[in-house]
FIKOLDO-814365 format. One line per field, with one value per atom (N, C-alpha, C): residue in one letter; x negated, y, z negated. Coordinates in steps of 0.1 Angstrom, whole numbers. Layout:
! residues N
res: (A, ...) .
east: (X, ...) .
north: (Y, ...) .
up: (Z, ...) .
END
This chain:
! residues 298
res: (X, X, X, X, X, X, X, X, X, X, X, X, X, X, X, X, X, X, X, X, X, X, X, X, X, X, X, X, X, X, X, X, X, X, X, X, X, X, X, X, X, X, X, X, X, X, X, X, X, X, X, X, X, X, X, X, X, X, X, X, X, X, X, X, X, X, X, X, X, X, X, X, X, X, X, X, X, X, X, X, X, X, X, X, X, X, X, X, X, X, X, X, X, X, X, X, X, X, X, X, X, X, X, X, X, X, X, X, X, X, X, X, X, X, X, X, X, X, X, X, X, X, X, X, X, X, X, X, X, X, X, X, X, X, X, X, X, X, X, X, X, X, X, X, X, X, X, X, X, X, X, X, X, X, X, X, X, X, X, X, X, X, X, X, X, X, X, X, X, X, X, X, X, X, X, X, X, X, X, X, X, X, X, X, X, X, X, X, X, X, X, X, X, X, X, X, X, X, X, X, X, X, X, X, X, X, X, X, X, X, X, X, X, X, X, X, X, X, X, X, X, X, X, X, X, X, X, X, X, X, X, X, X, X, X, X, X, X, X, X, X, X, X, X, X, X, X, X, X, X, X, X, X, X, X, X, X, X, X, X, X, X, X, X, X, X, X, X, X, X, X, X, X, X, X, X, X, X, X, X, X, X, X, X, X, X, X, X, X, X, X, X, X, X, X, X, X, X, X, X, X, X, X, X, X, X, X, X, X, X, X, X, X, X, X, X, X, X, X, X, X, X, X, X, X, X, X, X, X, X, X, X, X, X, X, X, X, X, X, X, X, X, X, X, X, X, X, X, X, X, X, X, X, X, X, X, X, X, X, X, X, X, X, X, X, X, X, X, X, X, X, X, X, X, X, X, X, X, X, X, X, X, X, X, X, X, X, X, X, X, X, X, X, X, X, X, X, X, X, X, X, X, X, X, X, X, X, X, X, X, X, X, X, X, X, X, X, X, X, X, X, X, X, X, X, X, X, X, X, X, X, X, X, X, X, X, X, X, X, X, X, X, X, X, X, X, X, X, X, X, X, X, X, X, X, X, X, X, X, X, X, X, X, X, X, X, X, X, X, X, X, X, X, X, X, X, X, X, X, X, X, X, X, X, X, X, X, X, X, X, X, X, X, X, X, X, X, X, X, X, X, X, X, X, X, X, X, X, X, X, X, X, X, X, X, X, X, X, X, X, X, X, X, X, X, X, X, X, X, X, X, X, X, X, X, X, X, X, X, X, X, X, X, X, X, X, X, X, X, X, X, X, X, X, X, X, X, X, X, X, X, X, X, X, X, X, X, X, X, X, X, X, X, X, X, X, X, X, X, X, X, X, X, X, X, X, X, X, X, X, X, X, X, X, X, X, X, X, X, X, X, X, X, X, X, X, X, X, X, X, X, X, X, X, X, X, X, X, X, X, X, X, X, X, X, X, X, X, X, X, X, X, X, X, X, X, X, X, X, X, X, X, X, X, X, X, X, X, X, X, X, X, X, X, X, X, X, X, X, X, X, X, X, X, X, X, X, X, X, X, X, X, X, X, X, X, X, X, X, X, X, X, X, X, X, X, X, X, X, X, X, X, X, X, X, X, X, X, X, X, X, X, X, X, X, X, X, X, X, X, X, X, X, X, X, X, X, X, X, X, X, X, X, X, X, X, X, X, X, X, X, X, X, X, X, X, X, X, X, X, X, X, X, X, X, X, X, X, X, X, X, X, X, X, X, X, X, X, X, X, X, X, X, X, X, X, X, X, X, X, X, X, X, X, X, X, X, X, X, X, X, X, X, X, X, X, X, X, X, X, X, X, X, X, X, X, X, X, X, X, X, X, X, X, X, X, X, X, X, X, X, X, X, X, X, X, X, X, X, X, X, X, X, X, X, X, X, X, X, X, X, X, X, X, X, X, X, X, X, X, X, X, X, X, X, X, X, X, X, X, X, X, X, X, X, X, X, X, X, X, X, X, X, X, X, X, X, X, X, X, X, X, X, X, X, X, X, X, X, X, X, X, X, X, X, X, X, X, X, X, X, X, X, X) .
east: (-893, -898, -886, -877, -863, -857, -857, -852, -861, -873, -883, -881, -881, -875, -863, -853, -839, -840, -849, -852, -854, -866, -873, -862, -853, -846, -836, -833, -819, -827, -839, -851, -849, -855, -854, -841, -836, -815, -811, -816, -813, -821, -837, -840, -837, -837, -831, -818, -808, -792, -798, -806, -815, -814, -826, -836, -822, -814, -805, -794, -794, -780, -786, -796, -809, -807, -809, -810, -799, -790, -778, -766, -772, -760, -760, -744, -750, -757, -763, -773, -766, -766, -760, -765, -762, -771, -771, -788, -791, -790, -783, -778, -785, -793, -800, -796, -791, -787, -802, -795, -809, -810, -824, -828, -829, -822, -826, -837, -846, -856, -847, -845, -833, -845, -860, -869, -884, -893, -904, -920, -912, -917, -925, -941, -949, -944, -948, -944, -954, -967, -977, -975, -961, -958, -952, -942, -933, -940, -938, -943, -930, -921, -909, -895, -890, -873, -861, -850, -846, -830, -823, -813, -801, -790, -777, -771, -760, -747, -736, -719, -711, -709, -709, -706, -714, -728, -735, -745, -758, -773, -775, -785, -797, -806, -813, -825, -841, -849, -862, -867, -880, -896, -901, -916, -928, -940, -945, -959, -968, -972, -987, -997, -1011, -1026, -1020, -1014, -1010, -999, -997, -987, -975, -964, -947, -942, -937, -928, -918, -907, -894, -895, -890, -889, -875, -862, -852, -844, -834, -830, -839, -851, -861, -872, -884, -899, -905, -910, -914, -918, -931, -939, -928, -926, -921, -924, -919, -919, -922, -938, -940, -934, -924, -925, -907, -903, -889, -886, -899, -897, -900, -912, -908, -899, -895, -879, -868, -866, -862, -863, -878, -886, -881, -880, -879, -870, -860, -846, -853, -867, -869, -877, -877, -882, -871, -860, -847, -846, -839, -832, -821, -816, -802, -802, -786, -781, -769, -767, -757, -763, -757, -763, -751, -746, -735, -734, -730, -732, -716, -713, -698, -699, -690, -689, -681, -672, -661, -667, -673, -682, -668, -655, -649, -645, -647, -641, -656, -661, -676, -678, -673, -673, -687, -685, -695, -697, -684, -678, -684, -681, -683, -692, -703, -712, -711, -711, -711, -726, -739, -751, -755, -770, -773, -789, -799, -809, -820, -826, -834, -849, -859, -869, -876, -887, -897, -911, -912, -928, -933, -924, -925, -917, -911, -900, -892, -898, -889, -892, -894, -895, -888, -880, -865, -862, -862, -853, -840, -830, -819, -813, -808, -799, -789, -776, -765, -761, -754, -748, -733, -722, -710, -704, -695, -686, -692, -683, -692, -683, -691, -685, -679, -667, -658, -666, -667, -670, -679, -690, -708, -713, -703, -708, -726, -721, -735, -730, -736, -727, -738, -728, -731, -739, -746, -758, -759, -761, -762, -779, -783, -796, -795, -802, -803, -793, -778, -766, -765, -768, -766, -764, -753, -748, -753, -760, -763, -752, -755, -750, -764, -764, -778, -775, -783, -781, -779, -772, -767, -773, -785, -795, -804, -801, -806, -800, -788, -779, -783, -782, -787, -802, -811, -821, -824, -814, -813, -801, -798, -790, -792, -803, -805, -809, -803, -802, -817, -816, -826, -836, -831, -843, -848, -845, -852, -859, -859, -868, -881, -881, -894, -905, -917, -929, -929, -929, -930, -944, -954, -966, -970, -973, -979, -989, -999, -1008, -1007, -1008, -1007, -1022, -1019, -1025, -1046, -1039, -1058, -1064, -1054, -1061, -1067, -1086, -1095, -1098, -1096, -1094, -1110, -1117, -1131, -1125, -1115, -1116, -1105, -1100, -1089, -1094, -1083, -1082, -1071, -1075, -1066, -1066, -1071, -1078, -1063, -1048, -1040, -1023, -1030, -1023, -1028, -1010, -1011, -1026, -1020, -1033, -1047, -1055, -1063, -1063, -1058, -1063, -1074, -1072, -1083, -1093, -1094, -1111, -1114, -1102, -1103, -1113, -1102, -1106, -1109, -1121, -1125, -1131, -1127, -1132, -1136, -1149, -1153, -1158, -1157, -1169, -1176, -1189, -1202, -1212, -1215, -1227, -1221, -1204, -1198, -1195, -1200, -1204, -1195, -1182, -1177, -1185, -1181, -1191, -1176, -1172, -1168, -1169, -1164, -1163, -1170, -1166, -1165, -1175, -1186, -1199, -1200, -1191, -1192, -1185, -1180, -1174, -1182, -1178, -1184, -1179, -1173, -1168, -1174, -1164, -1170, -1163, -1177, -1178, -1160, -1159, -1153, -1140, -1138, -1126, -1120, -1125, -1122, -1121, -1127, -1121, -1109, -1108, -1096, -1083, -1088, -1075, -1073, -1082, -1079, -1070, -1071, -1070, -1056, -1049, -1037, -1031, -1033, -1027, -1024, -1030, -1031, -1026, -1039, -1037, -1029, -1024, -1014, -1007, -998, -993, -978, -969, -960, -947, -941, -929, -916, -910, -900, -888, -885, -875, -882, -874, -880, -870, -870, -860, -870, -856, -863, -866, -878, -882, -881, -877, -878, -880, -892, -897, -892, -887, -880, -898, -895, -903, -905, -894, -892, -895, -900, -902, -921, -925, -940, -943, -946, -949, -965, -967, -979, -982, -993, -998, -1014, -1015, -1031, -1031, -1044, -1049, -1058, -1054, -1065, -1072, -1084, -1094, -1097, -1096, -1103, -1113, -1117, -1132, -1134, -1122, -1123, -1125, -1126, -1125, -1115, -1102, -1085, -1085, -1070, -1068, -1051, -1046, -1029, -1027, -1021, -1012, -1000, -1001, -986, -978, -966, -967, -956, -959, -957, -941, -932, -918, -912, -917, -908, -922, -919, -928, -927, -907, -900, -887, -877, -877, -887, -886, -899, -908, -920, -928, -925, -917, -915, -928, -931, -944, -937, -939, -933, -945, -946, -955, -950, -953, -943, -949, -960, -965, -955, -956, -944, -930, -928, -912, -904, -910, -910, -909, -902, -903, -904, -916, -918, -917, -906, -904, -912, -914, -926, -922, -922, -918, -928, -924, -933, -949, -945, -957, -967, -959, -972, -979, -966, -970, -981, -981, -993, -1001, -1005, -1019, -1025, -1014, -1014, -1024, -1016, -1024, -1035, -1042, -1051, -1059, -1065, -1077, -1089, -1094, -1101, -1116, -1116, -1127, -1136, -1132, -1136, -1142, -1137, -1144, -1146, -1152, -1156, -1150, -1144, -1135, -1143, -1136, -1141, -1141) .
north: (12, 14, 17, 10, 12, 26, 28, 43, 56, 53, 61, 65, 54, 52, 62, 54, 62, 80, 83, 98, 100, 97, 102, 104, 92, 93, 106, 107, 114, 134, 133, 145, 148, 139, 138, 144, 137, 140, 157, 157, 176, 183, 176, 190, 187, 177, 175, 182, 176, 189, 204, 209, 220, 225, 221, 228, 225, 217, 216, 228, 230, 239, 254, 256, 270, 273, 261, 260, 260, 253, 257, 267, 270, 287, 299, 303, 310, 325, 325, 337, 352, 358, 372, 381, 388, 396, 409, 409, 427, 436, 445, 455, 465, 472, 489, 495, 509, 515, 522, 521, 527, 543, 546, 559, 568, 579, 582, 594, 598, 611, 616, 629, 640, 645, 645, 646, 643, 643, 638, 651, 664, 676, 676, 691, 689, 708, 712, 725, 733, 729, 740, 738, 733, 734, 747, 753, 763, 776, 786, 800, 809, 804, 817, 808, 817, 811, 821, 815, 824, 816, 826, 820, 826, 821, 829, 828, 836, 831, 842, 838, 840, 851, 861, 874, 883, 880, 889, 886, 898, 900, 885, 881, 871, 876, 868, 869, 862, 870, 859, 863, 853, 856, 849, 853, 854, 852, 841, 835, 843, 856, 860, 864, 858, 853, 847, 837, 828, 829, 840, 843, 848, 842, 846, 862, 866, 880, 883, 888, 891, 900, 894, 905, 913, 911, 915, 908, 915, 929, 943, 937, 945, 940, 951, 943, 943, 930, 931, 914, 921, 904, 897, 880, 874, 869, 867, 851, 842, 834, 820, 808, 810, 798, 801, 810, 809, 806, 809, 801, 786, 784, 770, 762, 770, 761, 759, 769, 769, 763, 756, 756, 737, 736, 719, 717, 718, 710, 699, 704, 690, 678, 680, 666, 656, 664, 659, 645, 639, 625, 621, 613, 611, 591, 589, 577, 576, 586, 588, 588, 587, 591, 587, 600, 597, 599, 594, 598, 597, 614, 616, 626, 629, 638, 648, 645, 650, 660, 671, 682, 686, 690, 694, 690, 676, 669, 670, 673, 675, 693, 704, 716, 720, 716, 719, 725, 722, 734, 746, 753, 767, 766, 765, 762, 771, 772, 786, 785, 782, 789, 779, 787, 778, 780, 771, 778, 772, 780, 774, 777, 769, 768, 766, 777, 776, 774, 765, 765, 771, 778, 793, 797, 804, 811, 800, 789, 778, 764, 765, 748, 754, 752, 752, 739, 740, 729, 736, 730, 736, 729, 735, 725, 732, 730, 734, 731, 735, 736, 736, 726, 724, 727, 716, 711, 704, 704, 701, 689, 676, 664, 662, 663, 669, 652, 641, 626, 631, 633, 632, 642, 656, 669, 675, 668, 668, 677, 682, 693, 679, 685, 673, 692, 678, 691, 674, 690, 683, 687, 675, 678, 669, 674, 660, 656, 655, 649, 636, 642, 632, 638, 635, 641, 635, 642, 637, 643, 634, 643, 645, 659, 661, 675, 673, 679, 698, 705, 713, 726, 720, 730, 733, 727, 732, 748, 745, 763, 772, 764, 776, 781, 781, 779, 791, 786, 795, 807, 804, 818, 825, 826, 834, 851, 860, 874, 876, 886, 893, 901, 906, 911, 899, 890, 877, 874, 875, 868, 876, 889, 897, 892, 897, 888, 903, 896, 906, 909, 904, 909, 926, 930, 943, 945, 934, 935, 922, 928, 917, 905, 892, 883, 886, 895, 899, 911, 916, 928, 925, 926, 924, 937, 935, 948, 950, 963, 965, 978, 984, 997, 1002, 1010, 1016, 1032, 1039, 1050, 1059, 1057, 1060, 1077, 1081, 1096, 1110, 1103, 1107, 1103, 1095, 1089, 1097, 1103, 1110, 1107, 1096, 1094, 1087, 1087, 1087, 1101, 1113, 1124, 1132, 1134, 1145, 1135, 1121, 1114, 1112, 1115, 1112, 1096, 1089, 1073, 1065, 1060, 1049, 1038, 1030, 1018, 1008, 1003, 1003, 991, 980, 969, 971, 972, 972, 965, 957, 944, 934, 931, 923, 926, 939, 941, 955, 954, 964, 978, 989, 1003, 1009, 1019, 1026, 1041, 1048, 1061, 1073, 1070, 1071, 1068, 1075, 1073, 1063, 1066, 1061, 1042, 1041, 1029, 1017, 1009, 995, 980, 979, 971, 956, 950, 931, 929, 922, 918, 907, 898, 888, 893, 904, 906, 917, 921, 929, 919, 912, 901, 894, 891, 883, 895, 907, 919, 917, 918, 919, 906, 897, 883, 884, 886, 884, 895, 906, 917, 921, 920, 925, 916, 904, 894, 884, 882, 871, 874, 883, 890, 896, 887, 888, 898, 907, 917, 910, 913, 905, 907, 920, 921, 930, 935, 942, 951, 967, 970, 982, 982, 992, 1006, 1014, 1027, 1037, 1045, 1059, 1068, 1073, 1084, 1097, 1105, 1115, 1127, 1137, 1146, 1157, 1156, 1169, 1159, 1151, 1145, 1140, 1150, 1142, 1133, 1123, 1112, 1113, 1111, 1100, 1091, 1088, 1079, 1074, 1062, 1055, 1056, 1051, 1046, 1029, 1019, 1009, 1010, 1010, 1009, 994, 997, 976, 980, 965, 963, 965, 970, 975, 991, 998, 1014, 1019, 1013, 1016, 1020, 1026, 1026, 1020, 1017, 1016, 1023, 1034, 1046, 1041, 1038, 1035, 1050, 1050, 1061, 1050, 1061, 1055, 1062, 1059, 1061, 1062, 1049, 1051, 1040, 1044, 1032, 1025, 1031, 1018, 1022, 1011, 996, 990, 989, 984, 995, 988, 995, 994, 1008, 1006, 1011, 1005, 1009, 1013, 1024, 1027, 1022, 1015, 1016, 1021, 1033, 1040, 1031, 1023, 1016, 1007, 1001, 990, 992, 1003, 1008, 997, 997, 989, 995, 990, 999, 982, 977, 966, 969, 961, 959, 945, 954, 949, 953, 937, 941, 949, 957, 970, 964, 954, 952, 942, 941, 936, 948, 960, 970, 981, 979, 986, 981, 968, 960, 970, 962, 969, 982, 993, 1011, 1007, 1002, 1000, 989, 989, 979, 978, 969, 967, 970, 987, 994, 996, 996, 993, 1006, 1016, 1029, 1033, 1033, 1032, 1041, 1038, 1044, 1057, 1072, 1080, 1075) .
up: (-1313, -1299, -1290, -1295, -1280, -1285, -1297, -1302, -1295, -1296, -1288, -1277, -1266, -1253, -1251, -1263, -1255, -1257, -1269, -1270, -1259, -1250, -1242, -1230, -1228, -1217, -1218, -1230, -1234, -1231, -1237, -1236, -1217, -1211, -1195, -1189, -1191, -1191, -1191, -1204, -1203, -1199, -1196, -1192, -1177, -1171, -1157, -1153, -1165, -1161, -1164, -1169, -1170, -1159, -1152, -1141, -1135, -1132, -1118, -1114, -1130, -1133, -1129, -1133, -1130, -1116, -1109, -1091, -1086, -1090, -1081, -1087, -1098, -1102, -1094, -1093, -1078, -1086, -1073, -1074, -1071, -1080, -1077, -1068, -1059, -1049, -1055, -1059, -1062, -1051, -1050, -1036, -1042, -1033, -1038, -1026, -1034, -1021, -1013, -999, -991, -993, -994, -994, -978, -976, -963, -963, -957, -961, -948, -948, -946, -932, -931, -923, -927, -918, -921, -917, -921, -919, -926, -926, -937, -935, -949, -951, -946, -941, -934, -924, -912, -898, -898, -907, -902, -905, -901, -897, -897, -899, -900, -904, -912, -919, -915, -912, -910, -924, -926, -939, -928, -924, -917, -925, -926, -931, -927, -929, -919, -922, -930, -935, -937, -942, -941, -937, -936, -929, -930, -922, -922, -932, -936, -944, -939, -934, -924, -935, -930, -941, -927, -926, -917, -924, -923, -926, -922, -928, -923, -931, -924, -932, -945, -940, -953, -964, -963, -972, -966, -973, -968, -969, -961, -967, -958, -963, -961, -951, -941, -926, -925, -930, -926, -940, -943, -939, -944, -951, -955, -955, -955, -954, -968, -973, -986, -989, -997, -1002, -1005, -1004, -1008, -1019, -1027, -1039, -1035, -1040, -1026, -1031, -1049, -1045, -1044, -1048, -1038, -1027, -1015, -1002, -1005, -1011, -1011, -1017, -1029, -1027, -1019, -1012, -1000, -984, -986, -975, -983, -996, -1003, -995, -982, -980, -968, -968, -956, -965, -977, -982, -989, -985, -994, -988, -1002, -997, -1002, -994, -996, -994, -1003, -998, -992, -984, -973, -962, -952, -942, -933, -927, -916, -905, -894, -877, -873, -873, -868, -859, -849, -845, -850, -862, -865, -877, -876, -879, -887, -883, -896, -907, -910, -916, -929, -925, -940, -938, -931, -934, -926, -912, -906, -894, -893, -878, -879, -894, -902, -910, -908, -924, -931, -944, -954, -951, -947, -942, -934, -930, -919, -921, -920, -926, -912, -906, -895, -896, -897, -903, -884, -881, -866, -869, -862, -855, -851, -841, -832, -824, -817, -811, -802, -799, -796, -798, -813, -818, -831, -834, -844, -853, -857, -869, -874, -872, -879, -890, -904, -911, -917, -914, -915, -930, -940, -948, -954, -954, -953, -968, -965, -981, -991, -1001, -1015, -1016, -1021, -1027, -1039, -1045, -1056, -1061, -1058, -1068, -1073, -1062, -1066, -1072, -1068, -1069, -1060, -1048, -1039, -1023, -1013, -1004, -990, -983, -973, -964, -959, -950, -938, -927, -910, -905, -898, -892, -880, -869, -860, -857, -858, -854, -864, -873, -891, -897, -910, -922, -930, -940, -954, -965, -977, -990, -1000, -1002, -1010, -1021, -1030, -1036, -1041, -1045, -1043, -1042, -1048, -1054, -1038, -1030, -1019, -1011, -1014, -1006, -1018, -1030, -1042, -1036, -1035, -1035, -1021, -1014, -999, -1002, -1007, -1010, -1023, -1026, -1038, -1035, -1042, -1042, -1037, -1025, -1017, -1032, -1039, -1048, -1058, -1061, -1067, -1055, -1045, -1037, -1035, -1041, -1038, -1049, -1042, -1049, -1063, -1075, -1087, -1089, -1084, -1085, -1082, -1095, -1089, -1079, -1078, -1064, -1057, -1043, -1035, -1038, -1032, -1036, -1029, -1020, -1010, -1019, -1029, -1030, -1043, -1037, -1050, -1058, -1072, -1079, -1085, -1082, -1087, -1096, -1098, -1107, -1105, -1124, -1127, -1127, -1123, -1127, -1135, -1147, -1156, -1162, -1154, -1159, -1155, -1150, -1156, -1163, -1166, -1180, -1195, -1199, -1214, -1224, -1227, -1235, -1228, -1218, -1216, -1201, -1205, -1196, -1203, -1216, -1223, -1221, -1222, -1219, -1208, -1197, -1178, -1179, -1185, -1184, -1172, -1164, -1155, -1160, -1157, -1160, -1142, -1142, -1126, -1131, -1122, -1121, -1111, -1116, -1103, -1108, -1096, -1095, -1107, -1108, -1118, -1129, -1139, -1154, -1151, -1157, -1164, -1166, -1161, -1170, -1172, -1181, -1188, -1188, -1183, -1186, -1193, -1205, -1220, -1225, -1228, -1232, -1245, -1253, -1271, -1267, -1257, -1254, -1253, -1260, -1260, -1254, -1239, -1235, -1240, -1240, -1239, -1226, -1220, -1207, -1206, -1216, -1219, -1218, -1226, -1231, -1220, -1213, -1200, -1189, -1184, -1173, -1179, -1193, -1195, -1194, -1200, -1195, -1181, -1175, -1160, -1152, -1155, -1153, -1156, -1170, -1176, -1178, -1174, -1175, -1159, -1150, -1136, -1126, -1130, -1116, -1121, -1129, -1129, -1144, -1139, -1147, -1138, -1139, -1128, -1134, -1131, -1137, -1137, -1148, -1150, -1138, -1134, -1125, -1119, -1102, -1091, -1091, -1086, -1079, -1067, -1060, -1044, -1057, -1048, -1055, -1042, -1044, -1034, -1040, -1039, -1047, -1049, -1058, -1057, -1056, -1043, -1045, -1054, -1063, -1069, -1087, -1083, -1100, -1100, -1107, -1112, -1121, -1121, -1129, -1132, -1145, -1148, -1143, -1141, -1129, -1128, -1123, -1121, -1112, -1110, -1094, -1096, -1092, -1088, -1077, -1080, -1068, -1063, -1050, -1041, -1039, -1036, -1031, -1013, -1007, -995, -993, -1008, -1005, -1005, -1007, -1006, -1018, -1024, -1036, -1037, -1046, -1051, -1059, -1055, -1069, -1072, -1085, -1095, -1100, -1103, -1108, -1122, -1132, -1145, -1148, -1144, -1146, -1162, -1168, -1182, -1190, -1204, -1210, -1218, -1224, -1227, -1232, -1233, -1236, -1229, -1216, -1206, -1201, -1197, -1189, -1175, -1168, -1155, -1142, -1137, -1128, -1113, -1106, -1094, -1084, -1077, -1066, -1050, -1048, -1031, -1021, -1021, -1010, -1003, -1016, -1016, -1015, -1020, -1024, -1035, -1047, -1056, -1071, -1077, -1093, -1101, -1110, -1117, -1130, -1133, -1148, -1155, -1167, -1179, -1194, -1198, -1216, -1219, -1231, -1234, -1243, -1248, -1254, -1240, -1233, -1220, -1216, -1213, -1205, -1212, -1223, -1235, -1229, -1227, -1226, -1214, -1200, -1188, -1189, -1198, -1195, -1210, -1216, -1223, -1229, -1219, -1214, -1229, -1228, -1241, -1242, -1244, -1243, -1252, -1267, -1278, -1282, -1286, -1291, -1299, -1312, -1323, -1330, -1339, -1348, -1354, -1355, -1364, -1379) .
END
């Protein structure tokens, strides 16, 4: 019985130096560094961008009926989500956050850009762009009379080459396509090829032709409307050169003439509206000029 007891005492004893030793060991302090959000903007406030920088043109885009496009140093659809990556420097965050006056000492006297984001001709947001952090590998950017350090990919993002920033879509995003005219292109001239949607249903040209409803909206779909060209470049039409050439017809009565420049390595498409020449790997650009008509083999 007394041996019992003394267990129990000696049991008591440690777990008592236990719990004591738990409670009064010192406590380490978990430190997290604080997050700063760089602003608290939403991206459907701004209506115009403007990109500066110290040596050469500006670069704007102008929000209109919804969609972005390059105002200067040339007019042309934009890439929407190249603005919005560009438009991403106001959700940025940082765990810096500095209040100096001392603007040269982070490369801000002189920003290598400057990128100012309006609400309208006089509600501005400015955010300047400085020196690069050789530790962190992060560029300290100014807003508000605060320096952050954030990541780099924000000046990338604003300084990327004027022709990456054009929209590679061969049609703009409003223009509803009801009908091809393919009736002078090489191989569909001797059959003067149209292909029209009316009242929804594909008709065909080409009397002997057997479209699938299916297989014609999926050409249209992934060949046309979301069917983006791998590179852009400016086109000026030479008048002394005739090209092969379609026509798409809209659902407003308009048409878009392409002219058919080369058809490979790539398929190059000129559009003069735009002043645009879109490049296309050749086996997309096949699809592109031959739509799935189905004509019955001799």
């Amino acid at each position: 019985m007394k041996k019992r007891w003394l267990l129990n005492l000696l049991m008591l004893c440690v777990v008592t130096g236990l719990v004591t030793f738990l409670y009064l060991r010192p406590k380490q302090a978990v430190e997290q560094d604080a997050i700063y959000e760089i602003s608290a903007y939403k991206l459907s406030e701004f209506t115009a961008i403007s990109v500066e920088f110290p040596a050469k043109a500006a670069v704007t885009f102008e929000k209109l009926n919804g969609y972005w496009r390059i105002t200067a140093p040339t007019k042309m659809r934009a890439d929407q989500i190249s603005v919005q990556r560009i438009l991403s420097i106001i959700a940025a965050k940082s765990t810096d956050k500095i209040i100096s006056a001392d603007l040269e000492k982070f490369g801000l006297a002189n920003p290598e850009l400057k990128l100012k984001l309006f609400r309208d001709k006089d509600n501005v947001e400015e955010f300047a762009f400085g020196t690069h952090n050789p530790v962190t590998d992060e560029q300290y950017v100014s807003h508000r009379n605060a320096v952050y350090l954030v990541s780099n990919g924000y000046a990338e993002a604003a300084s990327t080459q004027l022709i990456e920033l054009i929209d590679k879509s061969p049609l703009k995003p409003t223009e509803k396509v009801v009908g091809f005219d393919f009736s002078h292109l090489e191989q569909w001239e001797a059959a003067s090829l149209k292909v029209d949607l009316v009242e929804g249903k594909w008709k065909v040209s080409i009397p002997v032709a057997k479209p699938q409803q299916n297989e014609m909206n999926e050409w249209l779909d992934f060949s046309w409307l979301h069917n983006a060209a791998k590179s852009v470049e400016i086109y000026i039409p030479d008048r002394k050169v005739t090209y092969p050439s379609f026509e798409i017809k809209l659902a407003d009565g308009s048409k878009v003439h392409f002219d058919k420049i080369q058809e490979s390595p790539d398929l190059q498409l000129g559009r003069p509206d735009e002043g645009l020449i879109y490049y296309f790997p050749s086996d997309a650009g096949f699809t592109m000029l031959n739509p799935p008509i189905n004509i019955p083999s001799k």
